[in-house]
N, C-alpha and C positions, 0 to 999 in steps of 0.2 A: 562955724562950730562943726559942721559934718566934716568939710577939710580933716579940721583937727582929731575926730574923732576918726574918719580913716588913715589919717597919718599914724597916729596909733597902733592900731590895731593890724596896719604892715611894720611895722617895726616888730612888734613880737611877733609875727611870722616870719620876719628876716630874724630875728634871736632864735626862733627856734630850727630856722634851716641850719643858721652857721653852727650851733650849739651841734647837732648830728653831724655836719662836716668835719667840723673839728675833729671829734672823735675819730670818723674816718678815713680822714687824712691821715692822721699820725699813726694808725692802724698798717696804711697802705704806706708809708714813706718809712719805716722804720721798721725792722726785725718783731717779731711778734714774743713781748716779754711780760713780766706783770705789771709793766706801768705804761706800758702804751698803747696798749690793745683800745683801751675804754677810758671814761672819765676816773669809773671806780676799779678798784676789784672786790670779790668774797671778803677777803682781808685786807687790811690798809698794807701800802707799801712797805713790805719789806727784805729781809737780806738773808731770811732763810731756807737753804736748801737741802731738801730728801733727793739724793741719785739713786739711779739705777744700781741696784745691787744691795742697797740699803738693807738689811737683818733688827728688827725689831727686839728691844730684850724680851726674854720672855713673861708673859703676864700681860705686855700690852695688850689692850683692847681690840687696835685694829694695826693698819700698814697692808692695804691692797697689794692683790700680784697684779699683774699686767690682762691676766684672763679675768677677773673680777670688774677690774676696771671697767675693761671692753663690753662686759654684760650687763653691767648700769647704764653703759651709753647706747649700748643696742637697743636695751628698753625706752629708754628720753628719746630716742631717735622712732621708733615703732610707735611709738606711744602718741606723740608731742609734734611729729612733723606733719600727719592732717590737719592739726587744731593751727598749726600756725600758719597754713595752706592756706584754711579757711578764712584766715584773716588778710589772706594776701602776699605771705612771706614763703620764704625757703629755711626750712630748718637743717644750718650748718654745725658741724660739731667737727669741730680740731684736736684731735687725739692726740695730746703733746706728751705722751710716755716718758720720751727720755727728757723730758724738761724738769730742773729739778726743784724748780717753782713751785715755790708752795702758794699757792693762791688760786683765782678761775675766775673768768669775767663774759663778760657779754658787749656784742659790738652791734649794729646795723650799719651794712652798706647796700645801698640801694634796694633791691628786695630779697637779701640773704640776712636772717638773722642767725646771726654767729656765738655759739658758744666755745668758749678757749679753756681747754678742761688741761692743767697740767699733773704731769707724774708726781711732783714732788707734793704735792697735796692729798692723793691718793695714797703716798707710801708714809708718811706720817704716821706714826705709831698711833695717837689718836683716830685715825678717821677710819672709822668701819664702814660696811656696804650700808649700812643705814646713814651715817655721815655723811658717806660721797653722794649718795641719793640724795638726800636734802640739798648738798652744795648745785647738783646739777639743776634742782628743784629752781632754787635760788637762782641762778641765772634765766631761768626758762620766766621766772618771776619780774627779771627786767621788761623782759617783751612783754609778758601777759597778766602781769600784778596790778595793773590798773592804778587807781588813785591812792596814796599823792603821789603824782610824779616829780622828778627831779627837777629844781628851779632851773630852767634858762636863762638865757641871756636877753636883757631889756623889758626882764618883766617875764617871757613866756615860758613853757614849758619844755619839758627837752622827751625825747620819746620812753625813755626810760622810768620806768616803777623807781621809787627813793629806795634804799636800803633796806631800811623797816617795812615797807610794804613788800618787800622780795622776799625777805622773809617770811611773812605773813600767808602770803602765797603758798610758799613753798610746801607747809603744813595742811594748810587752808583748803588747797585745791589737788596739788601734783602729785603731792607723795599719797593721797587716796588711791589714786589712780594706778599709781606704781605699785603698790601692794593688794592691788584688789582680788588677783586672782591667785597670790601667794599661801601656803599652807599656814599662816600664821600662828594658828592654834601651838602647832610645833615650833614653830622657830619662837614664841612668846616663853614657852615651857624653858624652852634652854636658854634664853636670858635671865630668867629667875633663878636658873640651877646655877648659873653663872654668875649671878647677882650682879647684873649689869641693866635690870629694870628696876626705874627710880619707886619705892611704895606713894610717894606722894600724886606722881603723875597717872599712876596706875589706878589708883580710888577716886581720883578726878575723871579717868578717862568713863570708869565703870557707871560715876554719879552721872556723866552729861548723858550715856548713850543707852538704848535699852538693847538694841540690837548687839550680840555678842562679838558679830564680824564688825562691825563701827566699832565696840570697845577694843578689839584686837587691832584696828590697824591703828589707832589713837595711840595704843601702846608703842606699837611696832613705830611712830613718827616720834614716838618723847624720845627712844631709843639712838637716833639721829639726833637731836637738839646735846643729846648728854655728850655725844659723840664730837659736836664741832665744838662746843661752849669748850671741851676740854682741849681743841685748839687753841683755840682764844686763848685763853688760859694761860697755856703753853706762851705763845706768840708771844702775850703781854707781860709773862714774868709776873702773873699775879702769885701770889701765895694762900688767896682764899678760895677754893674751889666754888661756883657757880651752884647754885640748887634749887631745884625748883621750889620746895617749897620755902623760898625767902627769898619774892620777889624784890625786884628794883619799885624802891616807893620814891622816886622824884619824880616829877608832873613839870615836863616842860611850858613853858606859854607858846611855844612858839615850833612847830613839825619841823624836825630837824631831820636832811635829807641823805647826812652821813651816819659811816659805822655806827650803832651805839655799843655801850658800856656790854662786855660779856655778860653778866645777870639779865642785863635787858635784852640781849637778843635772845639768851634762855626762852625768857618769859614770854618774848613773839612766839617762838616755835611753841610754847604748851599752849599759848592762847589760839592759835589756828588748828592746833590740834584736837581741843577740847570745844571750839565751837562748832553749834549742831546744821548750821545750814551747809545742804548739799552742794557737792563739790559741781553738780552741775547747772548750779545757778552762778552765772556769768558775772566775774568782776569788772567793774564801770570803770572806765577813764578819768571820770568827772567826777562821780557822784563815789564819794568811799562806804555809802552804806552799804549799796548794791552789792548782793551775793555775802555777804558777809555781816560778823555780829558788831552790834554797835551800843556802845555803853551807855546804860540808861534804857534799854531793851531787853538785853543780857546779862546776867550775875558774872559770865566767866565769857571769857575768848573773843572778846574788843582789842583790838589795838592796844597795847602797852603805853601808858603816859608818860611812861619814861623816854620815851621819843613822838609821839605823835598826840600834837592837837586839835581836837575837832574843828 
């Protein structure tokens, strides 16, 4: 019986080694593009590209310059590479500008964890500094999004946060931190004069928080969700625009550890956004309560059931 029980339990340590080699092998043995960098990307595999030199029409929302870009990455890089120090790792960022990949992903090889941040994603007529700040969030979310991670092989677990949970993070914990010492006040004024602040997310934000700088960066993080959902969007050729206030009501049985449905990944980013526990309590590996809200505890800002089951 103990035999059996340690044959086990190296087997899913062998799934979870091969499961990271994988990845970084084909990282290391092939051109670095949106489908081989990682298991996943930001967005599912696809065939479209924003180049250099790209002109937005006018009205778009966003379509980063190349100094934009670099200023979001400075920050995740200033910000994000003690905390991942702290854990043991090297925080790498791949400045791919002239790539016109629209997508972003996250790798581990030995102790660099690597984010693959491309141009073509950044110049996207959808994705503002609030957008590409979430997207970066989102990666930073694989390393440090905690539970659930992505199924392994043979049972175990692979090092990466699921999708849903990278999301969740990215609201949850990163983008506070990104916007903490920002003039908000101001930059919140000119998304309303702009009407590019959702009213729904904005009296959510005001009901969860008493604090005015909590309700402002709550705002300033829905600002991003409206921002990539309308990737999505884009990507998927939907015709119904995403909204906060008409969440995804399916209830999976079963934590599903890919992309979900554009309304559902909306509804992550307003629920990390709106829920009240501090971005300096630490999310678990194991345990998905930890540092975060959990339904049945919580009225608002639990995990979405649209893709995760307790």
């Amino acid at each position: 019986m103990g035999m059996t029980e340690n044959m086990r339990k190296s087997t899913k340590s062998l799934g979870r080694v091969l499961a990271v080699a994988t990845c970084a092998l084909m990282s290391l043995s092939q051109p670095v593009t949106a489908a081989n960098h990682d298991c996943e990307g930001f967005l599912p595999p696809n065939d479209m590209k924003v180049p250099v030199g790209f002109k937005a029409t006018a009205g778009s929302p966003g379509s980063l310059t190349e100094a934009q870009f670099n200023s979001v990455l400075d920050r995740a890089q200033k910000l994000f590479g003690p905390v991942i120090a702290q854990e043991g790792g090297t925080l790498k960022i791949n400045r791919l500008w002239s790539d016109a990949t629209v997508n972003a992903s996250a790798q581990q090889i030995g102790s660099s964890w690597v984010l693959n941040m491309y141009g073509g994603l950044a110049r996207h007529p959808a994705t503002t500094e609030e957008g590409f700040a979430l997207v970066v969030c989102h990666e930073l979310g694989h390393h440090l999004g905690g539970a659930p991670k992505i199924a392994g092989w043979f049972g175990g677990s692979n090092w990466a946060s699921n999708e849903g949970a990278s999301d969740y993070y990215a609201n949850l914990k990163c983008l506070r931190s990104f916007y903490e010492q920002d003039d908000n006040k101001t930059i919140i004024a000119q998304a309303k004069a702009d009407q590019r602040l959702d009213a729904f997310a904005e009296k959510l934000c005001i009901q969860q928080f008493n604090n005015e700088k909590d309700q402002l960066i709550c705002m300033r993080n829905s600002l991003g969700g409206t921002s990539v959902a309308g990737l999505f969007q884009d990507l998927r050729k939907e015709t119904t625009p995403p909204d906060y206030s008409k969440p995804d009501t399916r209830r999976v049985t079963k934590t599903d550890d890919k992309h979900p449905a554009t309304q559902c990944r909306m509804d992550t980013y307003l629920a990390g956004s709106v829920c009240p526990v501090d971005k300096t309590v630490k999310l678990s590996n194991s345990d998905y309560r930890q540092g975060s809200c959990v339904e049945g505890s919580y009225n608002v800002g639990y995990r979405p059931r649209c893709w995760f089951a307790p």
